[in-house]
C-alpha positions in Angstrom: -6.4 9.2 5.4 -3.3 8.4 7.1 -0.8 7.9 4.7 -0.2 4.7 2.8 1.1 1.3 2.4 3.1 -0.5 -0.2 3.1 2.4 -2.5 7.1 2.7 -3.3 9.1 5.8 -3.5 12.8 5.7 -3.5 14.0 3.9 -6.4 10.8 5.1 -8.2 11.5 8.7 -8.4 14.0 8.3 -11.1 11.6 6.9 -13.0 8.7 9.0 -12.5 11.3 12.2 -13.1 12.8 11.0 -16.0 9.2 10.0 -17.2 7.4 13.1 -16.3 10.5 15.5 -18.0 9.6 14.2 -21.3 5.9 15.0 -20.8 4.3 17.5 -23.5 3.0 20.7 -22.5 -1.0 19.8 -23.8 -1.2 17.6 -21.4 -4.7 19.1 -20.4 -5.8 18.0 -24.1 -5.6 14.3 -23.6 -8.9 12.7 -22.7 -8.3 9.8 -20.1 -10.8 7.4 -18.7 -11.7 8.3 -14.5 -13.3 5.9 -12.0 -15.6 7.3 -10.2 -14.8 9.3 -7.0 -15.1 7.2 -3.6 -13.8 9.0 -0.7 -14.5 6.1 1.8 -12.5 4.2 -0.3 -9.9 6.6 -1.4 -10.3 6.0 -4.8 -7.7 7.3 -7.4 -7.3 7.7 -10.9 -4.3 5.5 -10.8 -5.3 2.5 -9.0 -5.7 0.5 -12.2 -2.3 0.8 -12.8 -0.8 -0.9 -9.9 1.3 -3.7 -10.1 0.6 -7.4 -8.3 1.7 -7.1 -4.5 4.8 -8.5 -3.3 2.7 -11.1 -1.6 1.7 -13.3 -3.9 5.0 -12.8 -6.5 6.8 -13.9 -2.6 4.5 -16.8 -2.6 4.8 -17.8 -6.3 8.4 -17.8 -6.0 9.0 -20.0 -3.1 6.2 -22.5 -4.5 8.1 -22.4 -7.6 11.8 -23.0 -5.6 10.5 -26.0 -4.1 12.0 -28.5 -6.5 15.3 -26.7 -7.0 15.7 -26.7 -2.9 14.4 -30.6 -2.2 17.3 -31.6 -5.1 19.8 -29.7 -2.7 18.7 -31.7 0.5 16.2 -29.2 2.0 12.9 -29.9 3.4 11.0 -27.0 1.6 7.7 -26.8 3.0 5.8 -23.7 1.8 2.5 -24.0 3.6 -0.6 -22.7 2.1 -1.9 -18.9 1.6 -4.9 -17.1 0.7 -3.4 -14.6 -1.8 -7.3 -13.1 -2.5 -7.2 -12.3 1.3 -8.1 -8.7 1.9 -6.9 -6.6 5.0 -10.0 -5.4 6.5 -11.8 -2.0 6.9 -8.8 -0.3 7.5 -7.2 -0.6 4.1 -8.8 -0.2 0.4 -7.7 -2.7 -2.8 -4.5 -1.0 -3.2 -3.3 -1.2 0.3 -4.0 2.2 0.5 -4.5 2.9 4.9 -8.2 4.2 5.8 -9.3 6.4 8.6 -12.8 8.0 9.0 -14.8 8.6 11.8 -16.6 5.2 11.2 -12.8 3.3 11.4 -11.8 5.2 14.4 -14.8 4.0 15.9 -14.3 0.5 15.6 -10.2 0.6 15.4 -9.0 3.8 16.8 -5.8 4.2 15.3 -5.4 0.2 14.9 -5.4 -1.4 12.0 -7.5 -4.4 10.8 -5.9 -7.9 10.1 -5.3 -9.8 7.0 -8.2 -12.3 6.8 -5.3 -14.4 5.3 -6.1 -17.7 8.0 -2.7 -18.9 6.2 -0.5 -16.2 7.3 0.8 -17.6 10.4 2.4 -20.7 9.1 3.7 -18.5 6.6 5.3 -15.6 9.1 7.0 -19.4 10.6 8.2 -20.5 7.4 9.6 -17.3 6.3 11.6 -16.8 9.7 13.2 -20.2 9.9 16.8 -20.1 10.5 19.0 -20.1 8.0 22.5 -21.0 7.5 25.0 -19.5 5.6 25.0 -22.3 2.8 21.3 -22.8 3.2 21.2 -18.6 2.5 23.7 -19.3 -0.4 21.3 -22.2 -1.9 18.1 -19.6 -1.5 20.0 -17.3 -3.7 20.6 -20.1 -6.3 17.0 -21.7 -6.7 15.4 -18.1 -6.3 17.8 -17.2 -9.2 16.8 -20.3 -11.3 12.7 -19.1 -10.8 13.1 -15.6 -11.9 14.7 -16.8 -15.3 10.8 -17.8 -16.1 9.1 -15.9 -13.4 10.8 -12.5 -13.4 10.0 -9.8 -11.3 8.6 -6.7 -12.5 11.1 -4.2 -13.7 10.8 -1.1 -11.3 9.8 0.9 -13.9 6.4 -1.0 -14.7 5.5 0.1 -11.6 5.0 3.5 -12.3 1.6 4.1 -11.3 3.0 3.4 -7.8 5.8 6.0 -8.1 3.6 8.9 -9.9 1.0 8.2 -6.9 3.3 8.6 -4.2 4.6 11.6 -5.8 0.8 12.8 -6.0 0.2 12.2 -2.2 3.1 14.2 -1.0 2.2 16.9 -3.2 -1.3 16.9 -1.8 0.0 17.6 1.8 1.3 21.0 0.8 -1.4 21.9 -1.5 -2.4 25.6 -0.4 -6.2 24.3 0.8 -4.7 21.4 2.4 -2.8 23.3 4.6 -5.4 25.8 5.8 -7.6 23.2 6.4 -4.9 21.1 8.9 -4.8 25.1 10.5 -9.1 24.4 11.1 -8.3 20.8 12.0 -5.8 21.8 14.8 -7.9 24.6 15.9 -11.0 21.6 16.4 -8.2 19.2 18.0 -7.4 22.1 20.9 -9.6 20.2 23.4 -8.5 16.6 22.6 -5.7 16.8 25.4 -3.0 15.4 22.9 0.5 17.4 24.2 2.3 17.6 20.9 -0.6 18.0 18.7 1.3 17.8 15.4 0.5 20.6 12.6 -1.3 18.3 10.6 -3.3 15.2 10.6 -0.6 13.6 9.0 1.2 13.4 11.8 -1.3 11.6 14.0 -1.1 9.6 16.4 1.3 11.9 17.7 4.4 10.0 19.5 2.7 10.5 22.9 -0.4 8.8 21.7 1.7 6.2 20.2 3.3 5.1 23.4 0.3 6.0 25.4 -1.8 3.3 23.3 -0.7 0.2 22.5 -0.9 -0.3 18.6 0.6 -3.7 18.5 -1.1 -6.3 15.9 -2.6 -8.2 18.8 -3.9 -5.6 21.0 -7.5 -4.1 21.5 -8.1 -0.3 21.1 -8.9 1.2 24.8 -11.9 3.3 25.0 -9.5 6.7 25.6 -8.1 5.7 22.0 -11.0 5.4 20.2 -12.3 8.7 21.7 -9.5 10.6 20.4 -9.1 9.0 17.3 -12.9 9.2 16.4 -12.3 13.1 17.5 -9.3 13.8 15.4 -11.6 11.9 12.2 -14.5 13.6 12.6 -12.3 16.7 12.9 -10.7 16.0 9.4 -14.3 15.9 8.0 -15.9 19.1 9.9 -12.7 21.1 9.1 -12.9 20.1 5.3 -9.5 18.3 5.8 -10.9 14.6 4.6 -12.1 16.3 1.0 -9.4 19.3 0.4 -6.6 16.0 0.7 -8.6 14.0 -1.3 -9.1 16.6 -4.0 -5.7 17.6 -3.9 -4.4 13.9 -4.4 -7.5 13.2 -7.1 -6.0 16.1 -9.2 -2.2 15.7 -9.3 -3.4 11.5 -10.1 -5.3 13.0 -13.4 -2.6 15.4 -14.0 -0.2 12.5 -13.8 -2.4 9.9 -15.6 -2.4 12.0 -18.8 0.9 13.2 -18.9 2.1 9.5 -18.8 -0.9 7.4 -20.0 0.9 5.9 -23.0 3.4 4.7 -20.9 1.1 3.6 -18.1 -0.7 1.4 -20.5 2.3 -0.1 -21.8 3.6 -0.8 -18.6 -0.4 -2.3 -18.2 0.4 -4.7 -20.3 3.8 -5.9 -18.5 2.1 -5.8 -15.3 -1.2 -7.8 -16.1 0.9 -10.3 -17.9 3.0 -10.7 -14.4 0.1 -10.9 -12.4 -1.5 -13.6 -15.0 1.9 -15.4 -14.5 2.5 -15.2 -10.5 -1.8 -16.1 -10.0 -0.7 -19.2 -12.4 2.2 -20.4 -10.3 0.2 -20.3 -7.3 -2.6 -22.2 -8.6 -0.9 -24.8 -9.8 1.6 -25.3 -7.1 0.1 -24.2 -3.9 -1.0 -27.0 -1.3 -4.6 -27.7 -0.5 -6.3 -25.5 2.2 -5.8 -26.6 5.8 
């Protein structure tokens, strides 16, 4: 792993503090249903409990302004997406980032594309200028949407908070870290000047400006070298499993200290998700 995507923190860790204070002590006792472990995949106990991406609530909500913005004198033209669109090899169902020595063979340290064949006209729509009164107006339909389409409150989206609080705590697990010291110690030939101390920090700013990363660029054969190194250094150095081990645990130790409120907040969030797919449905044009 690299690190992650979409996975919130900031406003978050008030919630997952305030949550996690109240937690009993026999937290061990409580029995809690696992998926199974999938390292390719990365996994995780609380996957399940993540809320509907800001993609398709977007996309919901500017289908759903449509009406409100043509009665103001706008042409509102929200062209067609494919919400089920996944983002490649490179990232899991959660928008979690991947990188084994199979991805870094095929990627380097790129990343894979939405196969989204809609986002284009989207990016276009979305970055249309926009006037101060036309900004004004936004504000004004957008408002009239979430009165029947809310969005989630932030603390439904707990799962997201408790998990980034699980994946920082991996990275300075004790096993973690003496693995990154066998990782470096396997990197010493890879001719990378400011080898960080950990995996984590790779690519390391040299690589990044050495390598173009850009969306629309092609990994050079130098890149993929290293970066199928540094993966398969992860892996011999015990790295890859000691993080994902780390993670898994602090995920089951969170999941039971807050599964009746993660299934309540289920609830919220699977109702939303039944709500935004909905919208969509109903109101998105026909494919292209």
């Amino acid at each position: 792993m690299i690190g992650s995507r979409g996975i919130a923190i900031g406003a978050l860790a008030l919630v997952v503090a305030a949550t996690m204070a109240g937690c009993a002590s026999s937290s061990d006792q409580v029995s809690v249903d696992l998926p199974p472990q999938n390292i390719s995949q990365w996994a995780m106990p609380l996957d399940r409990y993540m809320a509907v991406t800001d993609i398709a609530a977007d996309y919901a909500e500017n289908l759903l302004m449509t009406p409100c913005m043509r009665n103001l004198g706008y042409e509102w033209v929200v062209p067609w997406r494919d919400i089920g669109a996944d983002h490649g090899p490179t990232w899991n169902d959660v928008d979690r980032r991947l990188f084994n020595a199979e991805i870094a063979q095929d990627w380097g340290y790129h990343t894979s594309s939405s196969t989204d064949s809609g986002l284009a006209d989207w990016q276009e729509f979305v970055s249309q200028p926009v006037s101060d009164s036309m900004a004004a107006d936004i504000v004004t339909c957008r408002t009239e949407v979430r009165k029947d389409l809310p969005r989630l409150d932030p603390s439904t989206q707990l799962g997201s908070g408790l998990a980034a609080s699980a994946f920082e705590g991996a990275l300075v697990d004790d096993a973690v870290k003496a693995a990154a010291v066998q990782w470096r110690e396997c990197m010493g030939d890879a001719g990378v000047p400011d080898l960080p101390a950990t995996p984590s920090g790779m690519p390391s700013p040299s690589l990044s400006s050495r390598f173009d990363l850009g969306p629309d660029s092609e990994p050079s054969v130098d890149e993929i070298l290293i970066a199928t190194k540094d993966a398969t250094c992860r892996e011999s150095s015990g790295y890859l499993d000691a993080t994902y081990q780390a993670e898994w645990e602090l995920q089951v130790t969170a999941l039971k200290q807050n599964v009746d409120a993660l299934n309540g907040f289920a609830v919220q969030v699977e109702e939303n998700k039944r709500a935004v797919l909905k919208a969509i449905s109903e109101n998105a044009p026909s494919r292209p």
